[in-house]
Structures are given as C-alpha cells and as structure tokens.
PyMOL CGO cylinders between C-alpha atoms (Angstrom):
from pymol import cmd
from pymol.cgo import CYLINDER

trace = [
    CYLINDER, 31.34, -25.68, 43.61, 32.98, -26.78, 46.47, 0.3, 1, 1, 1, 1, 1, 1,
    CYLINDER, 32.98, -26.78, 46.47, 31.75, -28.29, 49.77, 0.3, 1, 1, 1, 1, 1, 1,
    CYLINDER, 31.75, -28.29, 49.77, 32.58, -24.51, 52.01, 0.3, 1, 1, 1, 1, 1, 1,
    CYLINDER, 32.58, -24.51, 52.01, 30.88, -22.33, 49.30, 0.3, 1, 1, 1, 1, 1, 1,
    CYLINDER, 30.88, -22.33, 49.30, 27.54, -25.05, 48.86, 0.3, 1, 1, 1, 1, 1, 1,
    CYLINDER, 27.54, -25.05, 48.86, 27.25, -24.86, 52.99, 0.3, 1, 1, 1, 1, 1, 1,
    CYLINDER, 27.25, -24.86, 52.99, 27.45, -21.20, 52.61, 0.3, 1, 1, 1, 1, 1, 1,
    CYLINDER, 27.45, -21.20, 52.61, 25.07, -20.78, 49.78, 0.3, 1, 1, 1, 1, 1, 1,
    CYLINDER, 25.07, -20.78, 49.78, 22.82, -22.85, 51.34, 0.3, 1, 1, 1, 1, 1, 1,
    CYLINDER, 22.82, -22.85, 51.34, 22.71, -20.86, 54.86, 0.3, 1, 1, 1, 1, 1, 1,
    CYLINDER, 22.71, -20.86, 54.86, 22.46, -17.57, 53.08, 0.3, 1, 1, 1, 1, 1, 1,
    CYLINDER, 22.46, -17.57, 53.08, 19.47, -18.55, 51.49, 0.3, 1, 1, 1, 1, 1, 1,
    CYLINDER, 19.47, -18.55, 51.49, 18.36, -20.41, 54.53, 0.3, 1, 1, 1, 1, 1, 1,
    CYLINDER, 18.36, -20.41, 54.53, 18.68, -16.90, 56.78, 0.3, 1, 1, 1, 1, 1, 1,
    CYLINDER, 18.68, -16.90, 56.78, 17.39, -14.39, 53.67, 0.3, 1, 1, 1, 1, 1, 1,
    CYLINDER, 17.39, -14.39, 53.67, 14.12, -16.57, 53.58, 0.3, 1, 1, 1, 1, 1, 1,
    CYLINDER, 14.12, -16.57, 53.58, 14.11, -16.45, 57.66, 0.3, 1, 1, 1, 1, 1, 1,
    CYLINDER, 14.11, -16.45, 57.66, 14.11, -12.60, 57.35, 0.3, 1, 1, 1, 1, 1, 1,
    CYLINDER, 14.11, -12.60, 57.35, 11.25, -12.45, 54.79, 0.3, 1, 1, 1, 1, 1, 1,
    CYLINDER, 11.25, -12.45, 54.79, 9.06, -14.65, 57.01, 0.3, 1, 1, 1, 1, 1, 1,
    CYLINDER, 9.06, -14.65, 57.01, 9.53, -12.81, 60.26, 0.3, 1, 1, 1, 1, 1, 1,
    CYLINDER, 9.53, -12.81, 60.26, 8.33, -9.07, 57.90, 0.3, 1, 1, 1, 1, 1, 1,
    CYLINDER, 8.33, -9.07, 57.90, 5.90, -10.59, 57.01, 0.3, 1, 1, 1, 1, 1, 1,
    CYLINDER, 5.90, -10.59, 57.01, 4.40, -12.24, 60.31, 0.3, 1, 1, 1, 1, 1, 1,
    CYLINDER, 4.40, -12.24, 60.31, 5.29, -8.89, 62.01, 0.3, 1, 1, 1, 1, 1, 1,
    CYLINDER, 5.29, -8.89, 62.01, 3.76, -6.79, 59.46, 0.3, 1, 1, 1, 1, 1, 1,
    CYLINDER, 3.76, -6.79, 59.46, 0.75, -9.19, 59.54, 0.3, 1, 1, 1, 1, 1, 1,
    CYLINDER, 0.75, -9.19, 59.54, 0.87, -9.37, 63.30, 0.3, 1, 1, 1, 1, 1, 1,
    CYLINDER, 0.87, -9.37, 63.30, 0.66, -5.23, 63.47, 0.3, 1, 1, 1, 1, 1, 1,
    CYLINDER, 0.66, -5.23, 63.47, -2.11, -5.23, 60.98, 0.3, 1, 1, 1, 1, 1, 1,
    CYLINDER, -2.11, -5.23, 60.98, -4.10, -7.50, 62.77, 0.3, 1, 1, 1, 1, 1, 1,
    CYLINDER, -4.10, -7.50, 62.77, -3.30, -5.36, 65.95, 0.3, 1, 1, 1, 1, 1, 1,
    CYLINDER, -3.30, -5.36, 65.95, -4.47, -2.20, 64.44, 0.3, 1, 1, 1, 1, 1, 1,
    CYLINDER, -4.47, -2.20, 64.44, -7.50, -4.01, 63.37, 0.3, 1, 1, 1, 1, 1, 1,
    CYLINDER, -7.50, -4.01, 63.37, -8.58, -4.55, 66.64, 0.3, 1, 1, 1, 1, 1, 1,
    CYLINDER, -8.58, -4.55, 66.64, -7.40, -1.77, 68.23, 0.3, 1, 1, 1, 1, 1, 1,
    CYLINDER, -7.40, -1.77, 68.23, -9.89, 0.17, 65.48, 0.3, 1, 1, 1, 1, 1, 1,
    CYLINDER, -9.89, 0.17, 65.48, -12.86, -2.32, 66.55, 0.3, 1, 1, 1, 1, 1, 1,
    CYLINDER, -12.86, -2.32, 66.55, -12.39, -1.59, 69.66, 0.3, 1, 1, 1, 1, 1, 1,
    CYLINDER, -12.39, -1.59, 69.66, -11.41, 2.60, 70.09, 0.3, 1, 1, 1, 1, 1, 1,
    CYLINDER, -11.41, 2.60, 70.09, -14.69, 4.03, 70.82, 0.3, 1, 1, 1, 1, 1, 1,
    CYLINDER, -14.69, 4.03, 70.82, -15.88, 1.08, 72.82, 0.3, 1, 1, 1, 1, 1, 1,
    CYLINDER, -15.88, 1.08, 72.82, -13.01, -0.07, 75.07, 0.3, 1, 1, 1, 1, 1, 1,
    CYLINDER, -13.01, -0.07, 75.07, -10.02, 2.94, 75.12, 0.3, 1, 1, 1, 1, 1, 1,
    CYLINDER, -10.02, 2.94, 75.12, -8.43, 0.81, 77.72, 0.3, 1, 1, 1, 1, 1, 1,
    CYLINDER, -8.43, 0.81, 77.72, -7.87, -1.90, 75.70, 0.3, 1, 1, 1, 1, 1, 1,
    CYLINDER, -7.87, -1.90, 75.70, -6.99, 0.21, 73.35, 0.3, 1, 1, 1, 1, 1, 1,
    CYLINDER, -6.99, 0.21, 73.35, -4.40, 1.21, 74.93, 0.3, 1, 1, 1, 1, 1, 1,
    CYLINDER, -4.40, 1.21, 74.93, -3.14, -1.96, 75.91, 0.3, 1, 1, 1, 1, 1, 1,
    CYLINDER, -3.14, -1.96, 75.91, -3.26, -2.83, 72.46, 0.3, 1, 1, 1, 1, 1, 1,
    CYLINDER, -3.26, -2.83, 72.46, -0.61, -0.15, 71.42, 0.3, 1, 1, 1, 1, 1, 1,
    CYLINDER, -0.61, -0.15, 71.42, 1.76, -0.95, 74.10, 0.3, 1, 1, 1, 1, 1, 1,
    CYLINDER, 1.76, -0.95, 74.10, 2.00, -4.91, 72.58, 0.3, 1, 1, 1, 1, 1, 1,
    CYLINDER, 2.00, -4.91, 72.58, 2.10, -3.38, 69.44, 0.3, 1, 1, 1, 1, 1, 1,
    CYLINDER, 2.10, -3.38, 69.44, 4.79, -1.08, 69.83, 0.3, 1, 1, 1, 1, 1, 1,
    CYLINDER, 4.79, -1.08, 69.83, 7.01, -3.39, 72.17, 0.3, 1, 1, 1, 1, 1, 1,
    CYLINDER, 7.01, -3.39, 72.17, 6.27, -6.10, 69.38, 0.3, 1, 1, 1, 1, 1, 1,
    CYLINDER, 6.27, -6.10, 69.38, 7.52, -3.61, 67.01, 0.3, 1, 1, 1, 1, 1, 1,
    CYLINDER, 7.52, -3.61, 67.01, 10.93, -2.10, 68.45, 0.3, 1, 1, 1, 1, 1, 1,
    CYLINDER, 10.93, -2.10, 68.45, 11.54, -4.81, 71.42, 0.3, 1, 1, 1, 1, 1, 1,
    CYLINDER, 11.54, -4.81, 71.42, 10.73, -7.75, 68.85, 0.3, 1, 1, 1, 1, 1, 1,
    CYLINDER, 10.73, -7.75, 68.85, 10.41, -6.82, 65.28, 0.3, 1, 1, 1, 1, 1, 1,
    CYLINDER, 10.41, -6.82, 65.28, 13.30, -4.28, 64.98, 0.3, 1, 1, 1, 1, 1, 1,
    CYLINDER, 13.30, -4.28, 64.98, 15.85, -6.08, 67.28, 0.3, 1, 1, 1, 1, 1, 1,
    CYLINDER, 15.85, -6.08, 67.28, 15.17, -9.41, 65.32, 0.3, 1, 1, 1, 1, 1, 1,
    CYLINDER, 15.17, -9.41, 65.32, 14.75, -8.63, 61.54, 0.3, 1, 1, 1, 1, 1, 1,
    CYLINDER, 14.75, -8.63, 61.54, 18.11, -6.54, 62.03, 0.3, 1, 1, 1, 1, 1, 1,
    CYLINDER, 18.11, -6.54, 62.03, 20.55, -9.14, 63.72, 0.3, 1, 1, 1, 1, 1, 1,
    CYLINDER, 20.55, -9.14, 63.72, 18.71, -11.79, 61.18, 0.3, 1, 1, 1, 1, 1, 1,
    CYLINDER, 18.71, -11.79, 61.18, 19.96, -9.52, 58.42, 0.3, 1, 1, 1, 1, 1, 1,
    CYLINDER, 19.96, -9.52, 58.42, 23.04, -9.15, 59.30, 0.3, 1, 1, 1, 1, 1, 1,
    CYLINDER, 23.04, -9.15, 59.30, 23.68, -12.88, 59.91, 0.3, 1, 1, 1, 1, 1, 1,
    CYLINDER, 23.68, -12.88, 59.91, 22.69, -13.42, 56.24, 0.3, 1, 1, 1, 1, 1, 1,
    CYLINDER, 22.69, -13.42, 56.24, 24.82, -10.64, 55.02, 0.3, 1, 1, 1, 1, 1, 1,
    CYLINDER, 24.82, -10.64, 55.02, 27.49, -12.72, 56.62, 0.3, 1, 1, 1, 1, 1, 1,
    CYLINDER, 27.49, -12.72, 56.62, 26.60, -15.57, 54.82, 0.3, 1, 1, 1, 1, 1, 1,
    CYLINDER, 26.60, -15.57, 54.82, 25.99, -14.06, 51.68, 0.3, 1, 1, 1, 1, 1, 1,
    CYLINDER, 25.99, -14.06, 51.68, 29.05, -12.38, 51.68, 0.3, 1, 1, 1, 1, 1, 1,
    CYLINDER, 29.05, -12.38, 51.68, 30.98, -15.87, 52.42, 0.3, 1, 1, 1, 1, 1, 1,
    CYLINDER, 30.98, -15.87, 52.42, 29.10, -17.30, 49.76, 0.3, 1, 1, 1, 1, 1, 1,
    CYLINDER, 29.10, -17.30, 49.76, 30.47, -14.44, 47.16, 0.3, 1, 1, 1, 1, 1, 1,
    CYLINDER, 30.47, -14.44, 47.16, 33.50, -13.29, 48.30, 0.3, 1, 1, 1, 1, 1, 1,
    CYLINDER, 33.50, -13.29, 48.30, 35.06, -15.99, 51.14, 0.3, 1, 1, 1, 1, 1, 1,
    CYLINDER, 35.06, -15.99, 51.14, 34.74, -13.48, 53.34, 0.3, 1, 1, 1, 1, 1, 1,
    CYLINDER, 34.74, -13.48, 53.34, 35.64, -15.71, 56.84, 0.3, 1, 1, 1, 1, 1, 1,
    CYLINDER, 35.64, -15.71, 56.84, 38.84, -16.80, 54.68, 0.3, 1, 1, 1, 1, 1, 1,
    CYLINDER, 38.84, -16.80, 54.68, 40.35, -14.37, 53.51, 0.3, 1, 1, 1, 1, 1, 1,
    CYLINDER, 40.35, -14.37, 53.51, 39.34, -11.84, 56.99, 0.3, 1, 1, 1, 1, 1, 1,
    CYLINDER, 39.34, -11.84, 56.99, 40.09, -12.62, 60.47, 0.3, 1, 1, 1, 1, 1, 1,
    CYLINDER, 40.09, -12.62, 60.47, 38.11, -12.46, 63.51, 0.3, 1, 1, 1, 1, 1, 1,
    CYLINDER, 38.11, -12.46, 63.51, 39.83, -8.26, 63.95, 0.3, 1, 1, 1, 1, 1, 1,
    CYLINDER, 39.83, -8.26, 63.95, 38.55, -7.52, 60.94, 0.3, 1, 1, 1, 1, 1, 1,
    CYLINDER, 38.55, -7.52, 60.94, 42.21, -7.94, 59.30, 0.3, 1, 1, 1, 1, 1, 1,
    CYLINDER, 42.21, -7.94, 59.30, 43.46, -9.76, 56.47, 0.3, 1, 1, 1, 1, 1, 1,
    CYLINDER, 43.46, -9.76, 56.47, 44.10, -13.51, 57.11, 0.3, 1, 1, 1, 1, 1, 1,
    CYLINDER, 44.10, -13.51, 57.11, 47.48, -14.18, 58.47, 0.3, 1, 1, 1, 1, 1, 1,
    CYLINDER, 47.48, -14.18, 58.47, 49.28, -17.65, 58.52, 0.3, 1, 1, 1, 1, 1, 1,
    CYLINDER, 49.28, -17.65, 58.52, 47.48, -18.91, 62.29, 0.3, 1, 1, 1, 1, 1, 1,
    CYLINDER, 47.48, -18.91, 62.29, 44.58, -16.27, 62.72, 0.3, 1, 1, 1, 1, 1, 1,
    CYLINDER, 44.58, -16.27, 62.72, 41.49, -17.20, 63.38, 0.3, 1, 1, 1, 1, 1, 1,
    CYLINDER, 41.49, -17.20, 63.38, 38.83, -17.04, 60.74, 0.3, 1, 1, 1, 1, 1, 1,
    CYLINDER, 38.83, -17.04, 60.74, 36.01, -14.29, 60.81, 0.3, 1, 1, 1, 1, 1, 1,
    CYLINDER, 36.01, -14.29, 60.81, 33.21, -15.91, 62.86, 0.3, 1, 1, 1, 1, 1, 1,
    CYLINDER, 33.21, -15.91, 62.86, 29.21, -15.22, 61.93, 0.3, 1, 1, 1, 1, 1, 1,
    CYLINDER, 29.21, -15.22, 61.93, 29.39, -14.22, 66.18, 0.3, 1, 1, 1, 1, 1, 1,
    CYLINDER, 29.39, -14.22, 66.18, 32.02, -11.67, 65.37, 0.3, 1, 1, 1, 1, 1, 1,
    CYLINDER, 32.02, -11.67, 65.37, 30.72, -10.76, 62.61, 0.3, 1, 1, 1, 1, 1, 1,
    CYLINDER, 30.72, -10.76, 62.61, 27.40, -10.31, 64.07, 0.3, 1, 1, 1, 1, 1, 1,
    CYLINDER, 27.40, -10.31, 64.07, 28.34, -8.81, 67.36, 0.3, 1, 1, 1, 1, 1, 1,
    CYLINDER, 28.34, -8.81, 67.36, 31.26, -6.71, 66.64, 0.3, 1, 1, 1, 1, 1, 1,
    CYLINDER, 31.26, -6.71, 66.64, 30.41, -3.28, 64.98, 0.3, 1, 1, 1, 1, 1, 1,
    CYLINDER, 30.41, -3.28, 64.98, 33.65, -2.38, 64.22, 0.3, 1, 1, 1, 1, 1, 1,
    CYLINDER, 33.65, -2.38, 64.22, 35.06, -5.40, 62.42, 0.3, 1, 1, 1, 1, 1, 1,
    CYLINDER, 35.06, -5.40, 62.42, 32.16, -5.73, 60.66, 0.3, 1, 1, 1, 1, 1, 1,
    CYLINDER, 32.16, -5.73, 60.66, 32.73, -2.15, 59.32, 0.3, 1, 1, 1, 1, 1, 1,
    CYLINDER, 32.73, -2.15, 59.32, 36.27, -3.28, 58.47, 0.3, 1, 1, 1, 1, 1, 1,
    CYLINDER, 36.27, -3.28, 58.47, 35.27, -6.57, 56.21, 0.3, 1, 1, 1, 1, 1, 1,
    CYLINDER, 35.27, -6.57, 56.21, 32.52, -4.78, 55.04, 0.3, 1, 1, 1, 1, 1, 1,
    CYLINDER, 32.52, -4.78, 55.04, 35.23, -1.68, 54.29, 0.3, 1, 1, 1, 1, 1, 1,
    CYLINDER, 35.23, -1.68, 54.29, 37.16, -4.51, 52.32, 0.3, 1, 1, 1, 1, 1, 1,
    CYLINDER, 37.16, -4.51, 52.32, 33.98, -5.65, 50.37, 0.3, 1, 1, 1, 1, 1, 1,
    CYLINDER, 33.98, -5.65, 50.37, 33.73, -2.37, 48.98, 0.3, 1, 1, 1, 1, 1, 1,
    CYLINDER, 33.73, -2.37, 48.98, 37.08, -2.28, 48.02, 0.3, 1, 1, 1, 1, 1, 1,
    CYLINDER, 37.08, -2.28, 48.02, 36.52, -5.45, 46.42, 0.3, 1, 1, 1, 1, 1, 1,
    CYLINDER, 36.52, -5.45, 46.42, 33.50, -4.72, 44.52, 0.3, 1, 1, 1, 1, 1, 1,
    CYLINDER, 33.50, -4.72, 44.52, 34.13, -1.38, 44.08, 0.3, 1, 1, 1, 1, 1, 1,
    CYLINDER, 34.13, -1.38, 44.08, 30.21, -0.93, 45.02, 0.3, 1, 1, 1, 1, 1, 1,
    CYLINDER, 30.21, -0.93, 45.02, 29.45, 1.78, 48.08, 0.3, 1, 1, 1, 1, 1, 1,
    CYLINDER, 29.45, 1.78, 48.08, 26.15, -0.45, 48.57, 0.3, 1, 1, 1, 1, 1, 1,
    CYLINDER, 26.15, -0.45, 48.57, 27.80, -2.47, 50.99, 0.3, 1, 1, 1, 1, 1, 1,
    CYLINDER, 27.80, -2.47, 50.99, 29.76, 0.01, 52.92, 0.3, 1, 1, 1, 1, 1, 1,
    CYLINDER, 29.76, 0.01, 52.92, 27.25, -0.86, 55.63, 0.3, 1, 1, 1, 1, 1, 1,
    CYLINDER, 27.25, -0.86, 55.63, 24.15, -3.80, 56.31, 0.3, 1, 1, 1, 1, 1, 1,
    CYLINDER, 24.15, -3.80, 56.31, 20.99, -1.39, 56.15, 0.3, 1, 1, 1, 1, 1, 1,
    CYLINDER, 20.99, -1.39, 56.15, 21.02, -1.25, 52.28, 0.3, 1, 1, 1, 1, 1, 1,
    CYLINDER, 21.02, -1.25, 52.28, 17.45, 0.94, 50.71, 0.3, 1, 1, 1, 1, 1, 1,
    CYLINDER, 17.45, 0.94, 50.71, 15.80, -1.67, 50.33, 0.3, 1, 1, 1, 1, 1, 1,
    CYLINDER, 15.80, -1.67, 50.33, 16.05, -2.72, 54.67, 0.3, 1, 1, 1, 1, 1, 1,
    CYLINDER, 16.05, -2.72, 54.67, 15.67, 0.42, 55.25, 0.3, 1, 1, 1, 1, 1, 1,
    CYLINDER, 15.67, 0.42, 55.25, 12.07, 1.12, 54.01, 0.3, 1, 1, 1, 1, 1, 1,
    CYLINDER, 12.07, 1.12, 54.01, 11.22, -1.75, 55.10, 0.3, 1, 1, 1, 1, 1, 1,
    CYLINDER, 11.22, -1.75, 55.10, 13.27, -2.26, 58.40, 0.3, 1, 1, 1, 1, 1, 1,
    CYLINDER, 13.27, -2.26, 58.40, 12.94, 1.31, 59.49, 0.3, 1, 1, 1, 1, 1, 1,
    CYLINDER, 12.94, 1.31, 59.49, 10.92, 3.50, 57.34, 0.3, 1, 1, 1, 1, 1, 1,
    CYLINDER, 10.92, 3.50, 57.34, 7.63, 0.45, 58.04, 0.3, 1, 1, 1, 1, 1, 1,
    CYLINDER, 7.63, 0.45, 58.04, 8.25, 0.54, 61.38, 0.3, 1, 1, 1, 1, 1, 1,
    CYLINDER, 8.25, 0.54, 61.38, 8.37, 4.04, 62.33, 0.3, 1, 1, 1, 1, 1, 1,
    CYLINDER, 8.37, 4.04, 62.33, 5.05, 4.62, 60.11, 0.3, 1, 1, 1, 1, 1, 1,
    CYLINDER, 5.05, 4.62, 60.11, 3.61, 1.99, 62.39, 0.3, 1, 1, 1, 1, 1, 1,
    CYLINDER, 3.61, 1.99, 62.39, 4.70, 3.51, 65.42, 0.3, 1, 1, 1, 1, 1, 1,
    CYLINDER, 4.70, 3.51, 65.42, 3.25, 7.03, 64.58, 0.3, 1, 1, 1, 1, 1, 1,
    CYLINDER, 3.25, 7.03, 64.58, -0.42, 5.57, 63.89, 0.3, 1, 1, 1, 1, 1, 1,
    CYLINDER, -0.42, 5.57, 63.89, 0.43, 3.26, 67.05, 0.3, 1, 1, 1, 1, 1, 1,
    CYLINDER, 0.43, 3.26, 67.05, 0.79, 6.88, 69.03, 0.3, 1, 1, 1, 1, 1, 1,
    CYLINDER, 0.79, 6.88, 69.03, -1.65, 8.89, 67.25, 0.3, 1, 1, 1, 1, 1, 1,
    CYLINDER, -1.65, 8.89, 67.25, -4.86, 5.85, 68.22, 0.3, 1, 1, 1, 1, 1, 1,
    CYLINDER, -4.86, 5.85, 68.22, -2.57, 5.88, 71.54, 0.3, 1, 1, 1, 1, 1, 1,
    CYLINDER, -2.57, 5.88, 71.54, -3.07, 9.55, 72.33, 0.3, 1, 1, 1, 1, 1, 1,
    CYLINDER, -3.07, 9.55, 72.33, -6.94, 9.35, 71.08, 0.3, 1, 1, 1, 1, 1, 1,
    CYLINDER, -6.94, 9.35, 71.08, -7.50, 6.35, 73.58, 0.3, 1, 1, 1, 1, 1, 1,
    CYLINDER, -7.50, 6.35, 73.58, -5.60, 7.82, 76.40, 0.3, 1, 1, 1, 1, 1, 1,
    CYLINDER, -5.60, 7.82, 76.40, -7.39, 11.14, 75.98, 0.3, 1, 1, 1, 1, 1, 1,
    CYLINDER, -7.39, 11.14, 75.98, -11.12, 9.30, 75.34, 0.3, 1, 1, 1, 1, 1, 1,
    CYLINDER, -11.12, 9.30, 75.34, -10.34, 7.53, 78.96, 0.3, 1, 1, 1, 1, 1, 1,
    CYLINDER, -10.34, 7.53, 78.96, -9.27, 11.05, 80.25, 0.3, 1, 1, 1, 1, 1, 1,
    CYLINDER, -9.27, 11.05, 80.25, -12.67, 12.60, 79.73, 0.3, 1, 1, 1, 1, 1, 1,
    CYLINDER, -12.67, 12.60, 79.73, -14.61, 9.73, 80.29, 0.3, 1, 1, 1, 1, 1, 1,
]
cmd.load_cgo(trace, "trace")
C-alpha cells in the first residue's frame, strides 16, 4: 500500500474512533444530567430547570453540531482511503483535470454541494445508494433519532419543573 492511501487509512480510522468517543461522552454526559436532574425535581425545580437548558444546549449546540462535522470529516477520509476520492475529484466537485486543485477535507467538509457531487460519483462508482449522502441508518439513530429522544424527556422534566415552580 502506498504512502497516500496508509496516511489516509490511518486518519479515517483516527476520525471514526474520534466520533465514537464524543457518543459516547455525550450520551454519558446526558445520562448523568438526567440523573441529577431526577434527584433533584421535587426538591430544587429551579435547578431543574437549569439542568435542562445545559442539557439541551449540550445536546444540539455541542453534541449535534460536533458528532456531524466529525462524521463527515471521516467520510472524507474513508472515502480517500477506498476510492482516491481527493484524486480523482476536484475542489468543484468535478472530475480531476490536468492543473485543478485536489478535493480538500475543508471543501469537502464545508461545501454542501460538492460534497453531494463526489458523493453523487461514489455512488456511481459503487453502484451502492448508501452513500448518496453522509447520514447513513446507522448515524441517524444514533445522531438524530438519540438526540431528539433526549430532547423530548429533556422538555417533558422541563415543563414539570417549570410548572412545579409556577405553583409553588
């Protein structure tokens, strides 16, 4: 294996094990959250409440806007690993041309529509609709289905504290 698809290889795996460690220190972290906020509900509703704002600006502010660029950097990487993806698409989202300038992990990253475009040309490639786009079933239940399920019991202990320290 050469030297480009080694580094590659190597930084895929590097981000994909990034992205399991921050799920599971946020779905720890949330846990330990709802934990307390239970201790506390019918003692302290007001930190209760406080509780479920850190909770759910952890979750959508931190969690969500994290885990998702994270997995999309290693998508990069995986997909440069497997398929050469920054040589053989440009930083448009084109097919290489004699003097263009290689698909960068920044582009990549940053740039919705060439990233539908190489990821357009994966599929065409593999012939396999799973990568048509980054949030495959497996991130989804647990990049967006988890957090939403943590956001509704955030809201429902939410409206019980706010409506303890209403008729208190």
């Amino acid at each position: 294996m050469d030297n480009y698809l080694e580094k590659e290889k190597s930084e895929w795996a590097l981000y994909d094990s990034i992205v399991q460690s921050y799920r599971s220190n946020m779905i720890a972290s949330q846990s330990l959250l709802l934990a307390v906020a239970a201790i506390f509900f019918s003692k302290e509703p007001f930190l209760v409440v406080v509780l479920c704002a850190i909770g759910l600006v952890l979750q959508w502010y931190i969690w969500f806007r994290i885990i998702t660029k994270r997995c999309i950097i290693s998508d990069y990487h995986k997909f440069n690993f497997q398929f050469e993806l920054s040589k053989k698409i440009n930083n448009e989202g084109n097919a290489m041309q004699e003097g263009d300038v290689p698909l960068s992990e920044q582009t990549y990253v940053s740039n919705r529509n060439v990233r539908k475009m190489a990821n357009a040309w994966i599929v065409e490639l593999t012939h396999n609709e799973k990568y048509k786009r980054n949030a495959r079933i497996t991130r989804v239940k647990l990049d967006y289905i988890l957090p939403i399920l943590f956001s509704i019991v955030w809201v429902l202990i939410l409206s019980l504290a706010i409506k303890d320290l209403v008729s208190r």
